[in-house]
Each structure stands twice: as structure tokens, then as C-alpha cells.
Backbone as JSON, one array per atom type, in Angstrom:
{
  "sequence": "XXXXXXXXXXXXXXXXXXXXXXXXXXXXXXXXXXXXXXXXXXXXXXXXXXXXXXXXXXXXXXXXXXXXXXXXXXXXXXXXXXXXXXXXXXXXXXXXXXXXXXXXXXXXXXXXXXXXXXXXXXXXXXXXXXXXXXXXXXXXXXXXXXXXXXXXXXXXXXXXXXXXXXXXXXXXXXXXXXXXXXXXXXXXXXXXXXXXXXXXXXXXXXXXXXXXXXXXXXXX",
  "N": [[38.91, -21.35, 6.35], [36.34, -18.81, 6.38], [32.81, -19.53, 6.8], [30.9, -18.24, 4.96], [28.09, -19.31, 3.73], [25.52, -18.28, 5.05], [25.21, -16.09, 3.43], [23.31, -16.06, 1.13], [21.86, -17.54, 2.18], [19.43, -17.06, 3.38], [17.63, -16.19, 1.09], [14.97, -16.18, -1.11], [12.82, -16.66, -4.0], [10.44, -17.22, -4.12], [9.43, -15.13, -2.32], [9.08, -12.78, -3.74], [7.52, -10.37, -5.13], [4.95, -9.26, -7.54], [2.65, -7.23, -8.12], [-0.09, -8.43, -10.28], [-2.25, -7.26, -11.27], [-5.15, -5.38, -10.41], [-8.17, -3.77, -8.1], [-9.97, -0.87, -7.57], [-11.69, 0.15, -4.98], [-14.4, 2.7, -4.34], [-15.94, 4.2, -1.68], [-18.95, 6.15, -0.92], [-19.86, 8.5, 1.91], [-21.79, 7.1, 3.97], [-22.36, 5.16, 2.8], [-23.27, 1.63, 2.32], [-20.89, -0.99, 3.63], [-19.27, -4.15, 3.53], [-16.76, -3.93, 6.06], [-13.42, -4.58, 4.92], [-11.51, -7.69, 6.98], [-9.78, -8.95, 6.45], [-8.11, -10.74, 3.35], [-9.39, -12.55, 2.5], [-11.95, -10.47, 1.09], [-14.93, -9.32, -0.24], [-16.18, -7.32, -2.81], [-19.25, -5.45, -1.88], [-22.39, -6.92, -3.73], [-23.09, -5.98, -7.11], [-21.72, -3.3, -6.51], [-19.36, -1.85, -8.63], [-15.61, -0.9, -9.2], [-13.34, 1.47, -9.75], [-12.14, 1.19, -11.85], [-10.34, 0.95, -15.22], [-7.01, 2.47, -14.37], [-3.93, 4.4, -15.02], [-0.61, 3.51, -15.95], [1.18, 3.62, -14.44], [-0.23, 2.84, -12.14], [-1.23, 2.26, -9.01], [0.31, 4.16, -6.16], [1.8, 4.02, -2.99], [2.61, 6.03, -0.42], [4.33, 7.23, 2.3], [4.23, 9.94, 4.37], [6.0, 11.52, 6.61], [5.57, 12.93, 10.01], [6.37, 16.72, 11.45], [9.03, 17.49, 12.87], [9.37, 18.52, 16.03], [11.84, 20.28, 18.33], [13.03, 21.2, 21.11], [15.4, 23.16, 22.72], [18.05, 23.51, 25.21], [19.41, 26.0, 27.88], [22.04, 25.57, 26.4], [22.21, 24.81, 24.3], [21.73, 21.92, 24.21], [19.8, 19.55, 22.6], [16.86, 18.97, 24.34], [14.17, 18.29, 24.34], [12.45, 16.37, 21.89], [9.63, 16.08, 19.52], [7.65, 14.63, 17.55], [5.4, 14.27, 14.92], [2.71, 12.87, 14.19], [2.3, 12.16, 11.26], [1.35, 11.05, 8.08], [-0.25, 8.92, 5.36], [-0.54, 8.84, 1.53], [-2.33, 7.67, -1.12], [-1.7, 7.62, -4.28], [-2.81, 7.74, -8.0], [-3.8, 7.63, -11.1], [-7.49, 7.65, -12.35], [-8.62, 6.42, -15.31], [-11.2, 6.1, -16.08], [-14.61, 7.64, -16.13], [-15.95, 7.42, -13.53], [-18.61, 7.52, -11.33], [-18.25, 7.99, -8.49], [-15.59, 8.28, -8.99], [-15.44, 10.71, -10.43], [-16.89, 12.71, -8.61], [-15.19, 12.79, -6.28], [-12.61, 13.71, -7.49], [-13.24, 16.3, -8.51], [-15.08, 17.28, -6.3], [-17.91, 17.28, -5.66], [-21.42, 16.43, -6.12], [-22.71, 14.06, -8.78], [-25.53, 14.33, -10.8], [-28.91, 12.59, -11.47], [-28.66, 12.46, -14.08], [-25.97, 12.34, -15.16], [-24.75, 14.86, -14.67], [-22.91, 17.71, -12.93], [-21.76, 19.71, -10.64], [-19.82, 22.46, -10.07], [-18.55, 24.26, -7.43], [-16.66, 25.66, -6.17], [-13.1, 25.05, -5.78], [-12.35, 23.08, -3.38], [-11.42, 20.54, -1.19], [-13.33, 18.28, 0.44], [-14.74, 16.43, 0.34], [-15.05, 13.36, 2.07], [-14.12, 9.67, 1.6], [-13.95, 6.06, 1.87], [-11.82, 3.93, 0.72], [-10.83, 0.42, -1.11], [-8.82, -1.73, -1.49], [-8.14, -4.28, -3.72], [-6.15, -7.0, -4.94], [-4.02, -9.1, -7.02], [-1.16, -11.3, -7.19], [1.62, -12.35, -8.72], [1.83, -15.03, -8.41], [-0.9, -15.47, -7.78], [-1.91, -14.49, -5.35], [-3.9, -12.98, -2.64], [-4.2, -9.39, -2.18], [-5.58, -6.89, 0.25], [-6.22, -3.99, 0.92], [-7.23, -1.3, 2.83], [-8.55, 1.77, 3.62], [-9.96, 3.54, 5.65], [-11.13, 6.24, 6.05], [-10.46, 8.48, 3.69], [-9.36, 11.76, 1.97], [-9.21, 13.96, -0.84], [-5.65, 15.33, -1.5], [-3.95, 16.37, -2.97], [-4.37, 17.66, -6.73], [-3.91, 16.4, -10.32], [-4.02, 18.6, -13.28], [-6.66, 18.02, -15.68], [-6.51, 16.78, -18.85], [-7.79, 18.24, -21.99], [-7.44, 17.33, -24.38], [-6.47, 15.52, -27.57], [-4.5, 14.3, -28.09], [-4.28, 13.39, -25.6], [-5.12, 11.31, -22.46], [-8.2, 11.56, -21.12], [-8.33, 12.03, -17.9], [-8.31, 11.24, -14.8], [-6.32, 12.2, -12.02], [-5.2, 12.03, -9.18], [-3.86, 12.25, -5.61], [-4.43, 10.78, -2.91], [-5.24, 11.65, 1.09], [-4.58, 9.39, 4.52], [-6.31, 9.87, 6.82], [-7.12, 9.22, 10.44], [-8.8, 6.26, 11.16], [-12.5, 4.88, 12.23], [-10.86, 3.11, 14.09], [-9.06, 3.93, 14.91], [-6.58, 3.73, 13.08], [-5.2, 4.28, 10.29], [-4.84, 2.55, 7.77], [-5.53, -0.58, 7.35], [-4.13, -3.85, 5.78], [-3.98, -7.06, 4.28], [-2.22, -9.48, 3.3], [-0.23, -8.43, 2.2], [2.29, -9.36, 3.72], [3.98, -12.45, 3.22], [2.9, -15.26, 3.98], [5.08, -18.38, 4.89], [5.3, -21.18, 2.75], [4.76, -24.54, 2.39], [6.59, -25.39, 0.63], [8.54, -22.9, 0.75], [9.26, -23.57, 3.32], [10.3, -26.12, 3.07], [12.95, -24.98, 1.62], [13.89, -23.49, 2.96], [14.61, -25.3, 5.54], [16.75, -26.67, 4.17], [18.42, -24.81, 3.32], [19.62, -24.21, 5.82], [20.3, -26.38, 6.59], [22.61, -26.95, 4.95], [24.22, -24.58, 5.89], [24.71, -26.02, 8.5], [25.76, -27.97, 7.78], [28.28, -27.03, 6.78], [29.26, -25.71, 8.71], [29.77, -28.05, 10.28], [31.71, -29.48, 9.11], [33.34, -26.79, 9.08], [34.29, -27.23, 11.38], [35.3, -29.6, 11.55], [37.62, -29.37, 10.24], [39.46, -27.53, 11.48], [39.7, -28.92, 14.08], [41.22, -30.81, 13.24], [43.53, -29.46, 12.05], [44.8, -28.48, 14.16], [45.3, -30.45, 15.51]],
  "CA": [[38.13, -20.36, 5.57], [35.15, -18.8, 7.35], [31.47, -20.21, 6.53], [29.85, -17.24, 4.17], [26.91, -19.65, 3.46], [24.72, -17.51, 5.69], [24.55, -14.63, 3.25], [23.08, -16.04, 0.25], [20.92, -18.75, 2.38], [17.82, -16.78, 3.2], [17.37, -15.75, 0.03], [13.8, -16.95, -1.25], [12.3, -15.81, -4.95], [8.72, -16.97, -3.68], [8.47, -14.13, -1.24], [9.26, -11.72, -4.33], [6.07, -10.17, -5.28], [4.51, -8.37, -8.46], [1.16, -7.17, -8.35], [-0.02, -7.92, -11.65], [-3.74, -6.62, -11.32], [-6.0, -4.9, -8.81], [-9.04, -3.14, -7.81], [-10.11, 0.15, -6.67], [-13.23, 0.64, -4.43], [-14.56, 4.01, -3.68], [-17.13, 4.15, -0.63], [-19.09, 7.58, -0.05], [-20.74, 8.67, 3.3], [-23.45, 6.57, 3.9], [-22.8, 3.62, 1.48], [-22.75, 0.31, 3.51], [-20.36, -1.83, 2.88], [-18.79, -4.7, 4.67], [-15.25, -3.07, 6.19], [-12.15, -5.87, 5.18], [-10.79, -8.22, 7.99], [-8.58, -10.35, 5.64], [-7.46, -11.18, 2.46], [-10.77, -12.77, 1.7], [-12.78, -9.87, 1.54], [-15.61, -9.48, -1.56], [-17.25, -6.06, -2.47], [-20.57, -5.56, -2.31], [-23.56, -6.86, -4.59], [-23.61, -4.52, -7.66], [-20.31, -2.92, -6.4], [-18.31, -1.86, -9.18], [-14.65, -0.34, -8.97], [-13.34, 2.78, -10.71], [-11.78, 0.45, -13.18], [-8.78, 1.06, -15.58], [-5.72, 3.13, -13.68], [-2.82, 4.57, -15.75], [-0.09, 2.41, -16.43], [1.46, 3.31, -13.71], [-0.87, 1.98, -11.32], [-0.84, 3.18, -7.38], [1.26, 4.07, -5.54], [1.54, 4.31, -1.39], [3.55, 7.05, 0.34], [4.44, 8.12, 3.62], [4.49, 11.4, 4.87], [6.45, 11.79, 7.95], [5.2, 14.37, 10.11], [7.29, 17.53, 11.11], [9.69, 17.41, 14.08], [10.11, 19.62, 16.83], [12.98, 20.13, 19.05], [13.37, 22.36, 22.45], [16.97, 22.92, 23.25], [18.22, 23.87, 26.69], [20.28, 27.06, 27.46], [23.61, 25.6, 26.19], [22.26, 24.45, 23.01], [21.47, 20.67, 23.61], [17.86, 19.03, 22.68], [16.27, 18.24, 25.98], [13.11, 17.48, 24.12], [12.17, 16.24, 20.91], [8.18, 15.56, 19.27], [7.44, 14.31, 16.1], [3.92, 15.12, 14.52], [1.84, 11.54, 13.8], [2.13, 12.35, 9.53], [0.16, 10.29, 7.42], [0.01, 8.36, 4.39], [-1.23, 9.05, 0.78], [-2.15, 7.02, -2.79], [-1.4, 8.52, -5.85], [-3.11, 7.36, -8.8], [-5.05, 8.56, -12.14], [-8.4, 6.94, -12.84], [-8.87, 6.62, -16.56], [-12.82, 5.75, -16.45], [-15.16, 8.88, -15.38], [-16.78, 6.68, -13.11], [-19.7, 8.65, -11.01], [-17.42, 8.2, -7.3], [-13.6, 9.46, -9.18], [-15.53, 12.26, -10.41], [-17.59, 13.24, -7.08], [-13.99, 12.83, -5.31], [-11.9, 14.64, -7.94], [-14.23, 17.77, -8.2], [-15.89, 17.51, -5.0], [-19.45, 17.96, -6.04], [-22.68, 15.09, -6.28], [-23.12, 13.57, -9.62], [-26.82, 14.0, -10.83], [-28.96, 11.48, -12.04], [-28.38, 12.61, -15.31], [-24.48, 12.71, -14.78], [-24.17, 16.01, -14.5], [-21.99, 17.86, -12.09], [-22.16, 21.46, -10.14], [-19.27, 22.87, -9.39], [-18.95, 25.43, -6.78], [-14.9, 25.7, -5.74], [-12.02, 24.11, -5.67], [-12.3, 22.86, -2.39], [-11.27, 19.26, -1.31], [-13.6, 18.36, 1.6], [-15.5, 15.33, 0.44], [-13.88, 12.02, 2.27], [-14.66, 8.42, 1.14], [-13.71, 5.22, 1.87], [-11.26, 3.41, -0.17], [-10.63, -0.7, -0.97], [-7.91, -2.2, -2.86], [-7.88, -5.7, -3.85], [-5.06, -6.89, -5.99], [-3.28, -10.57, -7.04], [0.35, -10.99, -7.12], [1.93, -13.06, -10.03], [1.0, -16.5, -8.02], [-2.66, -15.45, -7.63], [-1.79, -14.19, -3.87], [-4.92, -11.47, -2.76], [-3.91, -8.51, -1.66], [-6.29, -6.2, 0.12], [-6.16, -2.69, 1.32], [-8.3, -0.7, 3.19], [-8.31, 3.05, 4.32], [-11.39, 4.14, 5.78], [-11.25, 7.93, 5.85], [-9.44, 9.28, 2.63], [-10.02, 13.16, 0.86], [-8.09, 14.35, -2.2], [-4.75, 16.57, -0.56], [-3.39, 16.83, -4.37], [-4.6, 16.97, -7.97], [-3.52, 16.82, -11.14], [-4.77, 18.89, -14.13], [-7.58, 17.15, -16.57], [-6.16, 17.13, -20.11], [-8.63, 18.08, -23.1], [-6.22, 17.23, -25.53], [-6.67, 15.03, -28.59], [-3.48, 13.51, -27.99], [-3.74, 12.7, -23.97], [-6.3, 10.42, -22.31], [-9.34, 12.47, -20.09], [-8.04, 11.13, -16.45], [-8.36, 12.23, -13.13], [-4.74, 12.11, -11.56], [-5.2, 12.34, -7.94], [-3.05, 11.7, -4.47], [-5.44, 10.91, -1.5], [-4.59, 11.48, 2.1], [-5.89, 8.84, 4.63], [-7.14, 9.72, 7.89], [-6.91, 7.72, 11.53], [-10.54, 5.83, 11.2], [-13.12, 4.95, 13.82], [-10.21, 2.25, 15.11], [-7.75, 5.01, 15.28], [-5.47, 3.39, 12.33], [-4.99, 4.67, 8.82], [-5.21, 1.51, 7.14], [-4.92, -1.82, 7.34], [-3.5, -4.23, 4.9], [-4.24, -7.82, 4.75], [-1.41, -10.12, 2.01], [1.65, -8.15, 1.94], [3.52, -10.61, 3.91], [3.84, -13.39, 2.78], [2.99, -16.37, 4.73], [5.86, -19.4, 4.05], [4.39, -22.31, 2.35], [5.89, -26.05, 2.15], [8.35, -25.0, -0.16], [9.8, -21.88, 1.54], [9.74, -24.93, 4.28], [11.82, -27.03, 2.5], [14.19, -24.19, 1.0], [14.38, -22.96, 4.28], [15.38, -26.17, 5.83], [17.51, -26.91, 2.67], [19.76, -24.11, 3.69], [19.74, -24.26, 7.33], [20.86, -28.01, 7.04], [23.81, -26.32, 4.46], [25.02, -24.08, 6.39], [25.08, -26.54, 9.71], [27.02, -29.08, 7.27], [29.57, -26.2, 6.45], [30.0, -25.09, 10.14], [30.49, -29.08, 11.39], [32.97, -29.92, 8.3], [35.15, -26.25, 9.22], [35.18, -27.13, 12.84], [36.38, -30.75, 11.9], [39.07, -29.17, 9.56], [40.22, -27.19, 12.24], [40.4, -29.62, 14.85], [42.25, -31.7, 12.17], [44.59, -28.56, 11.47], [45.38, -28.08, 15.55], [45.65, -31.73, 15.76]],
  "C": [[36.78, -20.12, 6.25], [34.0, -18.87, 6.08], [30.87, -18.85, 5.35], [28.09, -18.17, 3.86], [25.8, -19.05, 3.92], [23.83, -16.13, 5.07], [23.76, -15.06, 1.91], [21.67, -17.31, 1.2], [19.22, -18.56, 3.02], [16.89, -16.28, 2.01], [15.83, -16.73, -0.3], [12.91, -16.22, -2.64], [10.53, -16.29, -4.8], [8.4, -16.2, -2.95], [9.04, -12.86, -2.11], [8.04, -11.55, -4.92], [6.08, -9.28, -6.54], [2.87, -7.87, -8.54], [0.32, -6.86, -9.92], [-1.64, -7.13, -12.1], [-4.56, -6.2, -9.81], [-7.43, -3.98, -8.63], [-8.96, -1.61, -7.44], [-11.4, 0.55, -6.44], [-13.09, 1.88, -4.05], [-15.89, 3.89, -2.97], [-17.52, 5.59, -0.37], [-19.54, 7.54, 0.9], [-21.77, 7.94, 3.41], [-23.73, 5.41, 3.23], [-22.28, 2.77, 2.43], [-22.25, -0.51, 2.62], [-19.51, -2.52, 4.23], [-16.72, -4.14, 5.05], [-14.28, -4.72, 5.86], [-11.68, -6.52, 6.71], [-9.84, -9.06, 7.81], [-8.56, -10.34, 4.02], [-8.94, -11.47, 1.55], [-11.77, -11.64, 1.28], [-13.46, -9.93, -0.62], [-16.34, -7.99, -1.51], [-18.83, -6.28, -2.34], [-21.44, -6.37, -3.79], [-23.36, -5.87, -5.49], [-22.34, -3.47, -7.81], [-19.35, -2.33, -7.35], [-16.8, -1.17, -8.57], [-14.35, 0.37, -9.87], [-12.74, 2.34, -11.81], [-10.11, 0.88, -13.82], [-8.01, 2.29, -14.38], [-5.13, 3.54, -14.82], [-1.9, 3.29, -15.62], [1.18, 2.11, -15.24], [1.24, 3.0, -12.41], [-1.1, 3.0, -10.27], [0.26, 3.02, -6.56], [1.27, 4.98, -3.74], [2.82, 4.96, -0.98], [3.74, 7.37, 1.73], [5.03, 9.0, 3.82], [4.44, 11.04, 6.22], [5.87, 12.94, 8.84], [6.63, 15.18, 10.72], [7.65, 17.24, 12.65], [10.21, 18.36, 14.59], [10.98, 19.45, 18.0], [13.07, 21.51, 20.11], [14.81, 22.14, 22.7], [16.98, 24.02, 24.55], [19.28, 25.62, 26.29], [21.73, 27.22, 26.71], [23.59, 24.88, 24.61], [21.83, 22.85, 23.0], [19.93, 20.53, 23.38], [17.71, 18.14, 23.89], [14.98, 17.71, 25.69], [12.3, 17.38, 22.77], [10.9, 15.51, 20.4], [8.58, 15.59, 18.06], [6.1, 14.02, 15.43], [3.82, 13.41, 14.03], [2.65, 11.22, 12.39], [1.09, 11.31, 9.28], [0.07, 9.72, 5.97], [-0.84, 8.67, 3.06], [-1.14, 7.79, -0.07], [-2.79, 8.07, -3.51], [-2.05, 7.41, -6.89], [-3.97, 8.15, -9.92], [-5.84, 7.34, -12.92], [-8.82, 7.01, -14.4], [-10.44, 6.7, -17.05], [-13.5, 6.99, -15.65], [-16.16, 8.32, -15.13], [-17.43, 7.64, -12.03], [-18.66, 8.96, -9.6], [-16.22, 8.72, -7.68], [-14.32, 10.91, -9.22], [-15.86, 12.89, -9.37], [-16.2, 13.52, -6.49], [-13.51, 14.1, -6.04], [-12.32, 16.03, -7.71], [-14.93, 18.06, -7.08], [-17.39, 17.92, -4.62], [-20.26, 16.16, -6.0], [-22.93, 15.28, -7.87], [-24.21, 13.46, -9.74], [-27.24, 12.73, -11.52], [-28.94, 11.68, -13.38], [-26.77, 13.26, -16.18], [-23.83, 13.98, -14.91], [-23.8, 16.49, -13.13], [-22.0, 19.59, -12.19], [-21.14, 21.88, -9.28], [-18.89, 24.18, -8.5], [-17.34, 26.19, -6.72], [-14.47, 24.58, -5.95], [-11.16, 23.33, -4.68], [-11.97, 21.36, -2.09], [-12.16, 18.69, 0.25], [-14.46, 17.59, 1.32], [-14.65, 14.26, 0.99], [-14.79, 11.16, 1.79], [-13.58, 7.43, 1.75], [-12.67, 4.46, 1.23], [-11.07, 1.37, 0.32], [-9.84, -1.14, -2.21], [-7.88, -3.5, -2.71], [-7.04, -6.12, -5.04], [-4.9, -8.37, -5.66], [-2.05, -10.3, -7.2], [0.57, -12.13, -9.0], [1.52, -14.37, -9.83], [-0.2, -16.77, -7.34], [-3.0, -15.34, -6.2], [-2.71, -13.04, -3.58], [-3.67, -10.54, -1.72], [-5.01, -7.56, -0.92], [-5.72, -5.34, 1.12], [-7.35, -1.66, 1.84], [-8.38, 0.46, 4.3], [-9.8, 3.3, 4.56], [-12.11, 5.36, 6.04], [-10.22, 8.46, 4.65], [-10.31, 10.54, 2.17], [-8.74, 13.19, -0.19], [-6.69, 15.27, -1.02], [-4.27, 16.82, -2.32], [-4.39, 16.84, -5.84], [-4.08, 17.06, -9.17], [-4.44, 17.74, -12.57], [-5.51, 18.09, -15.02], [-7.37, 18.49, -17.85], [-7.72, 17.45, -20.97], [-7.97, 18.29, -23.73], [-6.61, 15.86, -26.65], [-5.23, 14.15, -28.49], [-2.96, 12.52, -26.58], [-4.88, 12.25, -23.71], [-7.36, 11.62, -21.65], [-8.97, 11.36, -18.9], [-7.9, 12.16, -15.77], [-7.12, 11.56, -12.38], [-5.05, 12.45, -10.48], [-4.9, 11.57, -6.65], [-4.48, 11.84, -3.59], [-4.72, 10.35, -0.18], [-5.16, 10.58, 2.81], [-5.56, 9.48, 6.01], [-7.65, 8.91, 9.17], [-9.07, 7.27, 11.34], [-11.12, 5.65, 12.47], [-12.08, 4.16, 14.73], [-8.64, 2.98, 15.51], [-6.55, 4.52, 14.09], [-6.02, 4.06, 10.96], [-5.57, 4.27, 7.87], [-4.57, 0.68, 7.13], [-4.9, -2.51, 5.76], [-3.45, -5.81, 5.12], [-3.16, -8.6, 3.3], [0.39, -10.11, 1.39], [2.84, -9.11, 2.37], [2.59, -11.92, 3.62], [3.98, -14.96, 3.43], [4.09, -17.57, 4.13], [5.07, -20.39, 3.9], [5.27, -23.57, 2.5], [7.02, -26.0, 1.53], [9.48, -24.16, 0.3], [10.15, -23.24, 2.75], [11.08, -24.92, 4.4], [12.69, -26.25, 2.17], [14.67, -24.07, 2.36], [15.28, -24.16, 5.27], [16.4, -26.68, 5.32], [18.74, -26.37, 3.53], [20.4, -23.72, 5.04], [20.72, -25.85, 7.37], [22.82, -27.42, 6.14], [24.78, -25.98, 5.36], [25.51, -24.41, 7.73], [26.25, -27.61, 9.23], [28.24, -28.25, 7.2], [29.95, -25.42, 7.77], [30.81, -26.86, 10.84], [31.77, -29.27, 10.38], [34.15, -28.53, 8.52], [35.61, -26.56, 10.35], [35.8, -28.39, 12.89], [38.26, -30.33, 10.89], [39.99, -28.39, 10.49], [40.71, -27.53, 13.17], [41.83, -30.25, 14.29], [44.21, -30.84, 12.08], [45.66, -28.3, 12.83], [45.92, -29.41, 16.06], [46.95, -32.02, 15.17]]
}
């Protein structure tokens, strides 16, 4: 009977992840702040984040870009490009914190929180920083360093729906030419994945030496 132990033996429910809480920094032009290099990272002094989210949190997309194709005289492709694309997050901020609104509407927040809108233009960028835990208190952080709005959604005045700003943001290659980096997602193995890991490695070496002695046995 051949070995199957192989398909069930990397299996590992510590490298299954939930993110059960998280951050969202917004950085405008000109605001210093230290850029992420890891996992550890802390905002600023003072710092807040735009606070509650909807319920369904954020969410990261990639947009492919568009692909072009030259074909020869007989019809084959002799040469095929494919455009960079680029990645968005989607989310709707529930708190009309002074940076969602500036983003959403695209205008400067006075000091007396009022707001001057001119168009409907999307041509402010900012910064973004996500810091998040997983279910076993694992950081997560995220960090785009050119984002603008590319989508938005309408702002309810309804008596029955919240006042939120619903908006996808595109990001932008930064000064290091990348998008954004991402410091948590994988998941380093710990002593335990170790041991599981060795666990089922030692398994599935016991269930390869015991078929090849049953088969000597069987030829014997």
C-alpha cells in the first residue's frame, strides 16, 4: 500500500492566522515619522490612528496591470509586455478623524475643523501604516509610503446608516521603488512547529522503512 502520510503531514494550525485587531496610520506631506523596518515598529509621540473601521475591516488587492501582445504576420505572439499594476486597500473609516477627512475630500482641515471644498479631485497622497495582532498576539505591520484615494464610496446622511468614509487607496512605487513592505505575515516556525514538524517527518520515515521491509518480506 503506498505511504499517503505525506499529504496530511505538513499541515500546521499555528501558521493559521486571524487578525483580530489593528491600526491605521495616516501620514500627510511633511509629517515626520519614523518609516517601519520590522514588526517592531511604534508610531509616533501623540500619533493617533483613524480608529474604528467597519466591520469589515481592510482589505488588500492586486491590480494586475494590462497586457500587451505584438503578433507576427502569421498570427503568433512574438512579443508580449505586461504593465507593472499596483495594489489597493479598501476600507471605511467610521471616526471623522482630521487625516480620513483631508484624504476622502481632498481639501486641509481648518483649525476650527472646517473643510473647503473645491472638486472632486483625488490628488492628495499620504502615507499609510498598519499595525495589527493575530489571535496569538503576533504584530503585523504594513507600510505603503505613497497612497491617494483611486475610489470612493458615497457618505450616507441617513438616520439609519453610520456617517463613514468608504474609501479604496492606490499605493504608489516609493522613494525605494517598492509599493509596500510588510513585516509578520509569514510566520516564523517556533519550537513547536519544530517539534510537529519533526513529529511528522520521523512518521512518515517510519512508514516508508516499515513498507520497504514489507516488501522485501513480500519478494522474499
Amino acid at each position: 500500500m503506498a505511504d499517503n502520510s505525506y499529504i496530511s503531514s505538513g499541515n500546521n494550525a499555528e501558521l493559521v492566522r486571524a487578525v483580530k485587531d489593528y491600526a491605521l496610520f495616516l501620514f500627510g506631506e511633511g509629517e515626520t515619522y519614523t518609516k517601519p523596518t520590522g514588526a517592531d515598529w511604534t508610531p509616533p509621540a501623540n500619533k493617533l490612528p483613524i480608529g474604528y473601521n467597519s466591520e469589515d475591516g481592510t482589505t488588500i488587492h492586486p491590480e494586475p496591470g494590462d497586457e500587451t501582445e505584438i503578433k507576427g504576420h502569421n498570427g503568433d505572439v512574438v512579443y508580449s509586455e505586461t504593465d507593472p499594476g499596483y495594489w489597493t486597500f479598501q476600507f471605511s473609516a467610521l471616526e471623522g478623524k482630521k487625516s480620513v477627512v483631508e484624504l476622502y475630500t481632498n481639501s486641509t482641515v481648518d483649525k476650527d475643523g472646517g473643510i473647503h471644498v473645491k472638486d472632486a479631485s483625488t490628488s492628495k497622497t499620504m502615507s499609510m501604516v498598519i499595525a495589527g495582532i493575530d489571535q496569538k498576539e503576533r504584530p503585523i505591520v504594513i507600510h505603503a509610503e505613497k497612497i491617494k484615494v483611486s475610489d470612493r464610496d458615497d457618505i450616507p446622511l441617513k438616520s439609519t446608516d453610520l456617517l463613514q468614509y468608504n474609501m479604496t487607496l492606490k499605493t504608489f512605487k516609493g522613494s525605494d521603488g517598492y509599493q509596500w513592505h510588510a513585516w509578520g505575515m509569514v510566520v516564523e516556525p517556533s519550537a513547536s512547529t519544530a517539534a510537529h514538524n519533526a513529529t511528522a517527518e520521523a512518521a512518515a520515515h517510519n512508514a516508508t522503512a516499515e513498507a520497504a521491509a514489507h516488501n522485501a518480506t513480500a519478494e522474499a
